[in-house]
C-alpha positions as CSV (number, residue, x, y, z in Angstrom):
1,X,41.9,12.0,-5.5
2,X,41.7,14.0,-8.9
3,X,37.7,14.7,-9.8
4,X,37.2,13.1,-13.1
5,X,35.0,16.0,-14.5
6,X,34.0,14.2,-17.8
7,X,32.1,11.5,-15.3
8,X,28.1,11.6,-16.3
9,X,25.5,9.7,-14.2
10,X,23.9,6.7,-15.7
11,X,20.4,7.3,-17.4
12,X,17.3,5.7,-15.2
13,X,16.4,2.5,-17.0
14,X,12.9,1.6,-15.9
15,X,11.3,-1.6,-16.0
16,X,8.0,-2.7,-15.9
17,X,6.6,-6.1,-15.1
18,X,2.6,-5.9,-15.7
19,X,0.5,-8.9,-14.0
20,X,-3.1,-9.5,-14.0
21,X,-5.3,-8.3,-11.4
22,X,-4.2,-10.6,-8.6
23,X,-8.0,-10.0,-7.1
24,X,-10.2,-11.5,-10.1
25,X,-8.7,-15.2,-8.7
26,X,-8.8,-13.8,-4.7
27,X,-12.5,-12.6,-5.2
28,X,-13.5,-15.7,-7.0
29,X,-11.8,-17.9,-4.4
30,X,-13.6,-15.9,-1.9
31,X,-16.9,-15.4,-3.4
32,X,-17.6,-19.4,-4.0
33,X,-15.9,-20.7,-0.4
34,X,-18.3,-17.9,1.3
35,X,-21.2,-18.7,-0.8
36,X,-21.0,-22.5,0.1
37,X,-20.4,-22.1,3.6
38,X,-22.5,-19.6,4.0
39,X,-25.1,-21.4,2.7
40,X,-25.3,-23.8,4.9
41,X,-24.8,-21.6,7.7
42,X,-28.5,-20.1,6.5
43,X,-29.5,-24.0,6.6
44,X,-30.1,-24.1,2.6
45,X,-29.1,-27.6,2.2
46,X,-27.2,-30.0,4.6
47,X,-26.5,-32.1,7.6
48,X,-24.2,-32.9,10.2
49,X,-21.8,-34.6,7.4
50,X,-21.6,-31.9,5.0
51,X,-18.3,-30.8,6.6
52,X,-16.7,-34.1,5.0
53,X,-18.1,-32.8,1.4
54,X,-16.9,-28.7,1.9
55,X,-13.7,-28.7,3.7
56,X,-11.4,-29.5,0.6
57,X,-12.8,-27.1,-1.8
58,X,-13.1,-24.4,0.8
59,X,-9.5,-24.7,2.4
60,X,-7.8,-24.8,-1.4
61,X,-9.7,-22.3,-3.9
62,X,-11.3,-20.3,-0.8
63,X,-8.6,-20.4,1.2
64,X,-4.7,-21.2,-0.8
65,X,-6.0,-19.9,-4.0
66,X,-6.9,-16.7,-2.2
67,X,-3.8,-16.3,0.2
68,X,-1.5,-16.5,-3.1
69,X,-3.9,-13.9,-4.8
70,X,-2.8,-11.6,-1.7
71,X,0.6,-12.0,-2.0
72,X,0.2,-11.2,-5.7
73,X,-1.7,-8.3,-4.7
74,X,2.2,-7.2,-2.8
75,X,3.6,-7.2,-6.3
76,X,0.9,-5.1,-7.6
77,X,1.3,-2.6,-5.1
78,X,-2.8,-2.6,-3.9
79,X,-2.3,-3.0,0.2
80,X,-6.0,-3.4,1.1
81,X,-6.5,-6.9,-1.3
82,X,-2.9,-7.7,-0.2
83,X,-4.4,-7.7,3.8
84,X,-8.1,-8.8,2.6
85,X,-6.8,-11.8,0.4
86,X,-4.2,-12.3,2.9
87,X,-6.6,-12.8,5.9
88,X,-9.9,-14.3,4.8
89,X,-7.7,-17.0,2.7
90,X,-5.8,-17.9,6.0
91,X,-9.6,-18.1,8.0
92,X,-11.1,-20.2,5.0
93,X,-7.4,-22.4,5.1
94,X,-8.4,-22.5,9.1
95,X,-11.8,-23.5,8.2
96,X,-11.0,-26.0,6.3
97,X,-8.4,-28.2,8.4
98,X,-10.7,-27.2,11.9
99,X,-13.6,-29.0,9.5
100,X,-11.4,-32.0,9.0
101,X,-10.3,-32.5,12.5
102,X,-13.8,-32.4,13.1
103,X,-14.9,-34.9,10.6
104,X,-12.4,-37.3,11.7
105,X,-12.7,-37.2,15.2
106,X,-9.5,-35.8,16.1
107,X,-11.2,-32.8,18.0
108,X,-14.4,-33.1,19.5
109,X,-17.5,-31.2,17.1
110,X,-18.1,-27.4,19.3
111,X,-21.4,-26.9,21.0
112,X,-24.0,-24.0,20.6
113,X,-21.5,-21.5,22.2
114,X,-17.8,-21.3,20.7
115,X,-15.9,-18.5,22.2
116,X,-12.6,-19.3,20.7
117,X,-14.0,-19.0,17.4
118,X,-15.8,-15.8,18.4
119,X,-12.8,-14.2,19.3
120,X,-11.1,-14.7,15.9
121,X,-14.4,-13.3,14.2
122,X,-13.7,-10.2,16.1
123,X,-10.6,-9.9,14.8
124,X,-11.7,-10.8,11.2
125,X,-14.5,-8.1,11.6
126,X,-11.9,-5.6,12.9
127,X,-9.3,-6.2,10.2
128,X,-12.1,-5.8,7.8
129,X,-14.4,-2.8,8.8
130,X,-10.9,-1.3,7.7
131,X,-10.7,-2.8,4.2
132,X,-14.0,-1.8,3.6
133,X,-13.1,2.1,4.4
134,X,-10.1,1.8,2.5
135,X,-11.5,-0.2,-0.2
136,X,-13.6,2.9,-0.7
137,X,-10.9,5.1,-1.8
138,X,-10.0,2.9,-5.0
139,X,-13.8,1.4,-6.1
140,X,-17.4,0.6,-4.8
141,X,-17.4,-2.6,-6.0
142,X,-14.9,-4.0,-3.8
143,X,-15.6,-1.8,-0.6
144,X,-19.7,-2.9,-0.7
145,X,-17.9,-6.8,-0.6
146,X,-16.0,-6.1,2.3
147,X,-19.1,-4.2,4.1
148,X,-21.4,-7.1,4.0
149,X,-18.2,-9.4,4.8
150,X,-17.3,-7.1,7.9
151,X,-21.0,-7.1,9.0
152,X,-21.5,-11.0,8.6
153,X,-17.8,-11.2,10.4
154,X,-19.3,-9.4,13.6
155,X,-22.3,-11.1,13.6
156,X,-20.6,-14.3,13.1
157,X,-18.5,-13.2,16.7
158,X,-21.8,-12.5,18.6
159,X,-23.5,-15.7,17.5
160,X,-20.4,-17.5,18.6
161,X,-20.2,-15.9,21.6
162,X,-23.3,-16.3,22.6
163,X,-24.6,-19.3,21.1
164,X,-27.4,-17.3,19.5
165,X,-28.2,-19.7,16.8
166,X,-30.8,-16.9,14.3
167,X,-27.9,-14.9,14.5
168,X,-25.5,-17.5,13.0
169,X,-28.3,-17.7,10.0
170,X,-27.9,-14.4,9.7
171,X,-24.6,-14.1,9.0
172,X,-25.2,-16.8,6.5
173,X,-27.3,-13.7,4.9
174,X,-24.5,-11.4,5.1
175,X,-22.3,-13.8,4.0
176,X,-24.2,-15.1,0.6
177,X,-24.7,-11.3,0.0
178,X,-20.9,-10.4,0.4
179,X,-20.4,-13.7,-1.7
180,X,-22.1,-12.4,-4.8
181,X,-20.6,-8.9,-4.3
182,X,-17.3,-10.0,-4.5
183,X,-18.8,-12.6,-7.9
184,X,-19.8,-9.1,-9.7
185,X,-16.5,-7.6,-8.7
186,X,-13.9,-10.2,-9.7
187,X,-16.3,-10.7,-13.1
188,X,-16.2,-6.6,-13.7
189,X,-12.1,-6.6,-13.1
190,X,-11.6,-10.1,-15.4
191,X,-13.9,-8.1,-18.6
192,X,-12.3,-5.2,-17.9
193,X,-8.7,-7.0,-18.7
194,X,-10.0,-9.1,-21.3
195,X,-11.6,-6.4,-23.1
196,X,-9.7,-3.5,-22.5
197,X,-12.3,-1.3,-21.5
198,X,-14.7,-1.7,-18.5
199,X,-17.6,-3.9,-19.2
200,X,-19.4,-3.7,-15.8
201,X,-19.1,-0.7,-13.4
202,X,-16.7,-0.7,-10.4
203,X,-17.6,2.1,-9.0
204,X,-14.4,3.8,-9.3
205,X,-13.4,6.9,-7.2
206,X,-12.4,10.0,-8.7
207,X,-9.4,9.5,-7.5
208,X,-8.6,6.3,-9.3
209,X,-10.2,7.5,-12.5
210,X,-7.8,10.5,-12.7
211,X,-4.7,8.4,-11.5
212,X,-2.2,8.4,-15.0
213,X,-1.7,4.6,-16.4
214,X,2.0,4.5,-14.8
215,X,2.7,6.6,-12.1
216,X,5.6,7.4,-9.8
217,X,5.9,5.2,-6.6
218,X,7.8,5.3,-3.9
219,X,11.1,4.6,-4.5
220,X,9.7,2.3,-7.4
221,X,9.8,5.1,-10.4
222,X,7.2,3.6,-13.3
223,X,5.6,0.9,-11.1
224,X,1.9,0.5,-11.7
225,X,-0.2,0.7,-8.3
226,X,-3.2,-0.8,-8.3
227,X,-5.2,-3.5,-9.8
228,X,-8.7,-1.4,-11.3
């Protein structure tokens, strides 16, 4: 076969598809599900039919609103909201259709002591004690959310483990805490955009503040990582 020496490569073309931060909806979703539920797991307001009231809201904004945030986060190449999105919208999606077989009898309502549910709180607080030391790397505001989240997550296991009730209002604490860190968070990120300049602090790290605007990725040459 003759080598066609006037053959030249084809120039790189490089496309880039920009999205909003995928977390200012997955915090949001996040921060008002928790703050509810959490809420009345620190016995703020109440009864035994206040599942009927908080199930909807929590399994579609906290939970499907959040879920599609972390598969958004995928596109925009941030892995730690892609698993933190991707897990605590799948518990609040849980929450809310274990809430509705409750509330309409199809199950019967758990006593004091819940192991089952324990068990998935350990892996929630697992998953997460590992968000929050990666979350660290890329900002402050996002790795103190997943701290408070990690520590209510554990607390949540032990309480329903044990059937240690004090401790379940405790992780109502940690929860409603978590909640409003992950408020400021998704507010600093959605200023930041609509302003083009940050409004409120994230807390970046160095790292993230000396990262150029487009940057090689793998494979994926002129892909923007990251969402702050």
């Amino acid at each position: 076969m003759p080598i066609d020496y006037n053959y030249q490569d084809p120039q790189a073309r490089i496309y880039l598809q920009p999205i909003a931060a995928p977390s200012i909806l997955g915090l949001y979703g996040f921060a008002a599900a928790t703050f509810i539920v959490a809420a009345h797991m620190a016995h703020w307001y109440g009864n035994e039919t206040s599942e009927l009231y908080l199930f909807p809201f929590v399994a579609i904004f906290g939970g499907l609103a959040q879920f599609l945030a972390g598969m958004w986060a995928f596109r925009a190449r941030d892995g730690v909201a892609c698993a933190m999105h991707g897990l605590w919208g799948s518990m609040w999606m849980a929450y809310g259709v274990l809430s509705m077989l409750f509330a309409f009898g199809k199950i019967p309502p758990p006593s004091d002591r819940v192991p089952e549910i324990g068990y998935w709180f350990i892996v929630a607080a697992a998953i997460t004690w590992v968000g929050a030391v990666a979350a660290g790397a890329e900002n402050k505001g996002f790795s103190t959310t997943l701290t408070f989240l990690a520590a209510g997550a554990t607390t949540a296991a032990i309480a329903n483990l044990t059937g240690a009730e004090w401790l379940m209002v405790v992780t109502g604490y940690l929860f409603i805490i978590a909640s409003i860190a992950g408020w400021y968070t998704a507010s600093a990120l959605m200023l930041s955009e609509a302003y083009g300049r940050p409004v409120l602090s994230l807390g970046r790290s160095r790292r993230m503040r000396e990262m150029p605007p487009v940057s090689i990725g793998v494979g994926e040459p002129g892909v923007i990582r990251g969402q702050a």
